[in-house]
C-alpha positions as CSV (number, residue, x, y, z in Angstrom):
1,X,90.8,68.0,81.7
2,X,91.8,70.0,84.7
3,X,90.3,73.0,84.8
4,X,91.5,74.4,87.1
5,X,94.8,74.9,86.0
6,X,92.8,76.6,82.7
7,X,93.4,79.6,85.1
8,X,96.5,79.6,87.0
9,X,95.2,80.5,90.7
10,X,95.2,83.5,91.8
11,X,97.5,82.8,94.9
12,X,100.1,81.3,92.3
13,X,102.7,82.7,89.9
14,X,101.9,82.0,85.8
15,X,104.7,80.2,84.5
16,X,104.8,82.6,81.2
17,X,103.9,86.3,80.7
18,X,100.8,84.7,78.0
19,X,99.5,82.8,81.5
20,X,100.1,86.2,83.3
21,X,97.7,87.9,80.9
22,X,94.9,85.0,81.1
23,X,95.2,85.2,84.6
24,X,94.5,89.1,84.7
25,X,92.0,88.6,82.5
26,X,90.5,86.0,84.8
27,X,90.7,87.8,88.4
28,X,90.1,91.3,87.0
29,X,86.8,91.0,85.1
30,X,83.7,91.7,87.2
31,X,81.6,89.7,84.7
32,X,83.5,86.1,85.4
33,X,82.7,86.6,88.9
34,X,79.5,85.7,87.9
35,X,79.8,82.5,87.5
36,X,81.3,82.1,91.3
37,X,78.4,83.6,92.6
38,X,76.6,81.3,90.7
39,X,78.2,78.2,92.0
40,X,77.6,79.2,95.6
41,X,74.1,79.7,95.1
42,X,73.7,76.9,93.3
43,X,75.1,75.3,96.1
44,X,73.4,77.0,99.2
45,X,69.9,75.5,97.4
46,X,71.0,72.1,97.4
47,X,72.4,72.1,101.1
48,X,68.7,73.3,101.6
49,X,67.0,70.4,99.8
50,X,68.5,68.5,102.8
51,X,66.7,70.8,105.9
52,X,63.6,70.6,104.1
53,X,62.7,67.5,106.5
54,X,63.0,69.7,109.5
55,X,60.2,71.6,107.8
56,X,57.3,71.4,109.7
57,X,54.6,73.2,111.9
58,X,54.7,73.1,115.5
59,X,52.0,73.7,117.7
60,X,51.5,73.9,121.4
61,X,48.2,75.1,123.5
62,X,47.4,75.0,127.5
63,X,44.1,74.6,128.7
64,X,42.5,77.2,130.5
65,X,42.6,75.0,133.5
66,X,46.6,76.0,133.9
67,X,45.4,79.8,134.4
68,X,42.3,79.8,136.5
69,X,43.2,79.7,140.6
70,X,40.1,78.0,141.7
71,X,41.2,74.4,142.3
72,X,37.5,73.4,142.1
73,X,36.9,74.9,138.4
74,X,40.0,73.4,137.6
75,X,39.0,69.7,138.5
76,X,35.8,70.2,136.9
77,X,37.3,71.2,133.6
78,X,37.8,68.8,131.0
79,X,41.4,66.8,129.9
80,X,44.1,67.5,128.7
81,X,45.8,70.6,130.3
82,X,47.7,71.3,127.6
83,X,48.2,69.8,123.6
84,X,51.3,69.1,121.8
85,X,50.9,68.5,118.0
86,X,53.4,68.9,115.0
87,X,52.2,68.2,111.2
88,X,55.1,67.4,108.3
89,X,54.1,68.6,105.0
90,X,53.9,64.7,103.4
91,X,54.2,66.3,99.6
92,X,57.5,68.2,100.2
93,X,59.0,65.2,101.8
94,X,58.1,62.8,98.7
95,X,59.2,65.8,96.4
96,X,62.6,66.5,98.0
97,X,64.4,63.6,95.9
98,X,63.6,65.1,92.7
99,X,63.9,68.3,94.2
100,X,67.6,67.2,95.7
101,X,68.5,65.8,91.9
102,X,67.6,68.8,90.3
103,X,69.4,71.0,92.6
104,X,72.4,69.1,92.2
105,X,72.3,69.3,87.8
106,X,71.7,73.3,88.9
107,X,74.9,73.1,90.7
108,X,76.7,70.8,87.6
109,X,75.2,73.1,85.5
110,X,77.1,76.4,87.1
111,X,80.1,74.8,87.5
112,X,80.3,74.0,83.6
113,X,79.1,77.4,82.5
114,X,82.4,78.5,85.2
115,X,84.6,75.9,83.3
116,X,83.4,76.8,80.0
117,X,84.2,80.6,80.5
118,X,87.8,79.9,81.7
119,X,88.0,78.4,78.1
120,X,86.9,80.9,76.3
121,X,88.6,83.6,77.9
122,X,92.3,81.7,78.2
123,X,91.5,81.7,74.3
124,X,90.3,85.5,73.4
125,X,93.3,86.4,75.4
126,X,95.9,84.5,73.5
127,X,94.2,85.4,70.1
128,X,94.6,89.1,71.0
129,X,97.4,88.6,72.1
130,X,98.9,87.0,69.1
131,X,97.1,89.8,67.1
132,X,98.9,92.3,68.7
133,X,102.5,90.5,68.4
134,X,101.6,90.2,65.1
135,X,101.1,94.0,64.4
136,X,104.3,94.9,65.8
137,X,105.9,92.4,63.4
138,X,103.8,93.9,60.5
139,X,104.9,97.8,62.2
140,X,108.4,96.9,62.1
141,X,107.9,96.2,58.4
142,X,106.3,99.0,57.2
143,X,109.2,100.9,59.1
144,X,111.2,99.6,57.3
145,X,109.8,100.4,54.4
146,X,109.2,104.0,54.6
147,X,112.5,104.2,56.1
148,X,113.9,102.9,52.7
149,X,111.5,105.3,50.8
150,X,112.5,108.0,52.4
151,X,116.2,107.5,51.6
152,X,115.0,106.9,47.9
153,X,112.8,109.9,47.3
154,X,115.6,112.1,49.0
155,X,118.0,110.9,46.4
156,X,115.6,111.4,43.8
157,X,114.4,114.9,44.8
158,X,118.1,115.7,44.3
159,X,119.0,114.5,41.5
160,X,115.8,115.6,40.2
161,X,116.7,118.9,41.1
162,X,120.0,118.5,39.4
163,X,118.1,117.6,36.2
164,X,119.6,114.0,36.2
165,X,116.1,112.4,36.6
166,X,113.0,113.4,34.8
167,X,109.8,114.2,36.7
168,X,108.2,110.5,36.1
169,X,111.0,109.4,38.1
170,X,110.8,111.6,40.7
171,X,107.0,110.7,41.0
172,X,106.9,107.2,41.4
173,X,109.9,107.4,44.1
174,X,107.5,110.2,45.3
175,X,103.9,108.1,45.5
176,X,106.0,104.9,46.7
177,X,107.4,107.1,49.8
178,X,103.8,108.5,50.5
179,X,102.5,105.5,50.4
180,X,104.5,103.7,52.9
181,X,104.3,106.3,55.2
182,X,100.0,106.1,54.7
183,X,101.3,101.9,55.4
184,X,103.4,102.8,58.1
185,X,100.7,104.8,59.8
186,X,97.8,101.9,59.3
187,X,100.4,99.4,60.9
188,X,101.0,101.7,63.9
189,X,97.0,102.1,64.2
190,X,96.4,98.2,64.3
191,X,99.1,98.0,67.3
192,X,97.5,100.5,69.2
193,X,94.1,98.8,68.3
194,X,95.4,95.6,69.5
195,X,96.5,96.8,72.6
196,X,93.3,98.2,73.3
197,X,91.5,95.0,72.9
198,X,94.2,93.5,75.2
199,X,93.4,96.2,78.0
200,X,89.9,95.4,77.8
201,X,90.4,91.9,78.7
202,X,93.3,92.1,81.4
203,X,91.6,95.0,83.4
204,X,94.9,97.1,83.6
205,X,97.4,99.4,81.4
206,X,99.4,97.2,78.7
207,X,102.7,99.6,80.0
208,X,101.7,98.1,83.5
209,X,101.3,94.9,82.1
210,X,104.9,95.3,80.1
211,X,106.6,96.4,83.1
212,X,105.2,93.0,84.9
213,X,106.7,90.9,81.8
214,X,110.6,92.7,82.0
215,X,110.5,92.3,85.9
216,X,109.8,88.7,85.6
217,X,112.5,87.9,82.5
218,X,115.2,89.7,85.3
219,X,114.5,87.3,88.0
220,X,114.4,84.5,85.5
């Protein structure tokens, strides 16, 4: 699987307002930079694995001959003039293998975790998304619905107040407008819900986000 087309780039256009959102979701949370960070230092401490050879102590020390003046004291004094030594740490060179392997599954590791949350976020958006196209549809309904109860009770409330319909009438056509009005309102919360939960994820205003989707179906 390619994963990194899980994501459209940042540098790139989304083919459809769904990818638009994922892709907002993507770029604008703080916590899936994480896992970027993550990667690089994951990285850094393997490049390091491969310096580890140049690790070792260096040491350099001149005889006193090469300060005194007298050139008598000097030729008396013992060899050498100066000493040159350098000293490798032997158990971090037999280590660095294992050391080198494990930094590489660190790096694997952070580099799943990355892949891994492109997945699950592509997919929380989509679901919320869904949710929320959903709500409308169920909005829409309800509408509807206390549209038509409306027009029914406002009959009935006239025709009960002509005495043509008895009071049992009237109340039923009464509870049954109430009632999807209470629907109509429940519907309206879940939309407004649902675009929360969509905010949340793509880091900016849903009427921001709307205005982005009707620019795009002009050009197209």
């Amino acid at each position: 699987m390619d994963f990194s087309r899980v994501i459209t780039p940042q540098d790139q256009s989304p083919r459809t307002f769904e990818d638009q959102l994922v892709q907002w979701a993507w770029y604008n949370s703080p916590g899936n930079a994480i896992y970027k960070e993550q990667i690089e230092i994951a990285a850094k401490k393997k490049s390091l694995t491969w310096w580890e050879l140049l690790d070792a102590n260096v040491s350099f020390n001149l005889n006193e001959g090469n300060f005194i003046q007298d050139s008598v004291i000097r030729n008396n004094l013992f060899y050498p003039k100066y000493n040159f030594g350098i000293t490798f740490n032997l158990g971090a060179i037999a280590s660095r293998p294992a050391r080198s392997k494990i930094a590489e599954s660190e790096l694997k590791i952070a580099e799943y975790e990355e892949q891994q949350q492109k997945l699950r976020v592509r997919a929380e958006v989509l679901q919320r998304y869904e949710d929320y196209e959903l709500s409308l549809k169920v909005l829409k309904s309800k509408t509807t619905a206390a549209e038509e109860g409306e027009s029914i009770y406002t009959l009935v409330l006239e025709q009960f107040e002509n005495d043509k319909v008895d009071f049992k009438d009237f109340s039923a056509a009464s509870e049954v407008y109430h009632r999807a009005n209470e629907a109509k309102a429940i519907a309206k919360t879940r939309v407004n819900k649902a675009r929360i939960f969509i905010e949340e994820l793509i880091g900016i205003p849903w009427e921001k986000a709307v205005k982005r989707r009707r620019e795009r179906e002009r050009k197209n």
